[in-house]
C-alpha positions as CSV (number, residue, x, y, z in Angstrom):
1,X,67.0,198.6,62.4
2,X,65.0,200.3,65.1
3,X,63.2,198.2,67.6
4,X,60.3,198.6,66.5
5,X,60.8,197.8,62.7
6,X,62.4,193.8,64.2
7,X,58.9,193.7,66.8
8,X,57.2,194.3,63.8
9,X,59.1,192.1,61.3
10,X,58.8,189.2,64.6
11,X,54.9,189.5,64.8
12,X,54.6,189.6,60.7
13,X,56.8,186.2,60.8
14,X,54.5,184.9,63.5
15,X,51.3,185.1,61.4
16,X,52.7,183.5,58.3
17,X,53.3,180.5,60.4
18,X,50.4,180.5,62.1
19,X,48.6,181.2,58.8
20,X,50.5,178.1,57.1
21,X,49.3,176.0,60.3
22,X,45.9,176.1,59.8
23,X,43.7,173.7,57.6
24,X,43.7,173.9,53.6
25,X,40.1,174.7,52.2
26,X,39.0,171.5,49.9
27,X,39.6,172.4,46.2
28,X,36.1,172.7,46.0
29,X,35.2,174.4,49.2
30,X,33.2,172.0,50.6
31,X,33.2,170.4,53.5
32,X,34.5,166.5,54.1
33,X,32.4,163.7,53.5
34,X,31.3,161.9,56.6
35,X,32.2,158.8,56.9
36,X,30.2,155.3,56.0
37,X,29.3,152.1,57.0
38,X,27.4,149.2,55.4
39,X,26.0,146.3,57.0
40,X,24.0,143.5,55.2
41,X,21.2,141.4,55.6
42,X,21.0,138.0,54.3
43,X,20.3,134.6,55.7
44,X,18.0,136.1,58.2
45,X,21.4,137.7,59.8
46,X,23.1,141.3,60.1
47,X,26.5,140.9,58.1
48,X,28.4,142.2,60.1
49,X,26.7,141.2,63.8
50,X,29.0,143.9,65.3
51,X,30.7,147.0,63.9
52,X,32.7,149.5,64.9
53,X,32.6,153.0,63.7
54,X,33.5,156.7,64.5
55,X,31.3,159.3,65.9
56,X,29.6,160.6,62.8
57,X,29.4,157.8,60.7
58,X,26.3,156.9,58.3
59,X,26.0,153.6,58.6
60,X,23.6,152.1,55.9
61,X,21.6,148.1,56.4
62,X,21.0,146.7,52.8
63,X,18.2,144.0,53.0
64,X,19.4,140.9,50.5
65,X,16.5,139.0,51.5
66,X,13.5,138.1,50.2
67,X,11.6,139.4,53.1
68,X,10.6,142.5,54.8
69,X,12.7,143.2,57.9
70,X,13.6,146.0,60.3
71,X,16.4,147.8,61.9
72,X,15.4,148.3,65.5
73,X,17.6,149.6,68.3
74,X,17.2,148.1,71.7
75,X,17.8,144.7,72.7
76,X,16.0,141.5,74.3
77,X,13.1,142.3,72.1
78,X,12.4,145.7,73.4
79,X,12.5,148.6,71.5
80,X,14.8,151.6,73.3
81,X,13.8,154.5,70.5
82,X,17.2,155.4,69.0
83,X,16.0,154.3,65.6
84,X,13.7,152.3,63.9
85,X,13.5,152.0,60.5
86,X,11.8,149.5,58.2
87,X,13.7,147.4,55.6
88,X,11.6,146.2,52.3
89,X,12.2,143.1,50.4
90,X,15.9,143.7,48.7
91,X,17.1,146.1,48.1
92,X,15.3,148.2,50.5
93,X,18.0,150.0,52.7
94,X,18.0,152.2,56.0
95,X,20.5,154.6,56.8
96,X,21.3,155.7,60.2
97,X,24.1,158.6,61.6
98,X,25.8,157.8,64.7
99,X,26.4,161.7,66.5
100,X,27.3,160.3,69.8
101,X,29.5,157.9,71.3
102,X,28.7,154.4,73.2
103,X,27.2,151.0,72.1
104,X,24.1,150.4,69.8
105,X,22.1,147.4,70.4
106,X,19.9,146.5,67.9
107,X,17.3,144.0,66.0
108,X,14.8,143.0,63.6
109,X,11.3,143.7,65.4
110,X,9.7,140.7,62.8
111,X,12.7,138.4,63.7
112,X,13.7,138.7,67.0
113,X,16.6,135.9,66.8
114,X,18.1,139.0,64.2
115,X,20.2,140.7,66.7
116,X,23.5,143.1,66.1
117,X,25.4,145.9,68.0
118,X,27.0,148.9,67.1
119,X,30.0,150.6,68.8
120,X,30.8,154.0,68.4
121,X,34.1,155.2,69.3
């Protein structure tokens, strides 16, 4: 065997096992589902108050009550424009995707004393 013919065989060896290195296609060829979240509201409370969750992850507020409420970030009352959305009498929902790291403060702009916080890792 010449050299060249075992440099050859080396590098042809070397792609396989890079090739058998490398991430599997789903069977259907789509991409992962992100992750999720939920977070209820009953009692005039956020159920969980705080929740942790990866970067990515949809996290969805259910309203159980029997009155309208909101999903405002900020804190202390004061409204810091990451997301605001509006929760109807049940089941109204509002979904939310966390693409960045750090710590969500959030409440209900109609119930102030409604206060939660998000931390994304």
């Amino acid at each position: 065997m010449t050299a060249l013919t075992r440099l050859a065989l080396a590098a042809t060896a070397s792609l396989a096992l890079l090739a058998g290195c490398s991430a599997a296609p789903t069977s259907t060829g789509a991409a992962p589902a992100a992750a999720s979240s939920a977070v209820e509201v009953t009692g005039f409370k956020f159920v969980p108050a705080t929740l942790e969750v990866a970067k990515g992850t949809k996290v969805t507020w259910t309203n159980k009550d029997t009155t309208k409420h909101t999903v405002t970030s900020g804190k202390d009352g004061t409204k810091d424009s990451k997301f605001d959305g509006p929760l109807a009498d049940a089941p109204g929902t509002f979904t939310f995707t966390f693409a960045e790291s750090g710590t969500y403060a959030y409440f209900c702009s109609i119930h102030k004393s409604m206060v939660g916080t998000i931390t994304v890792k």
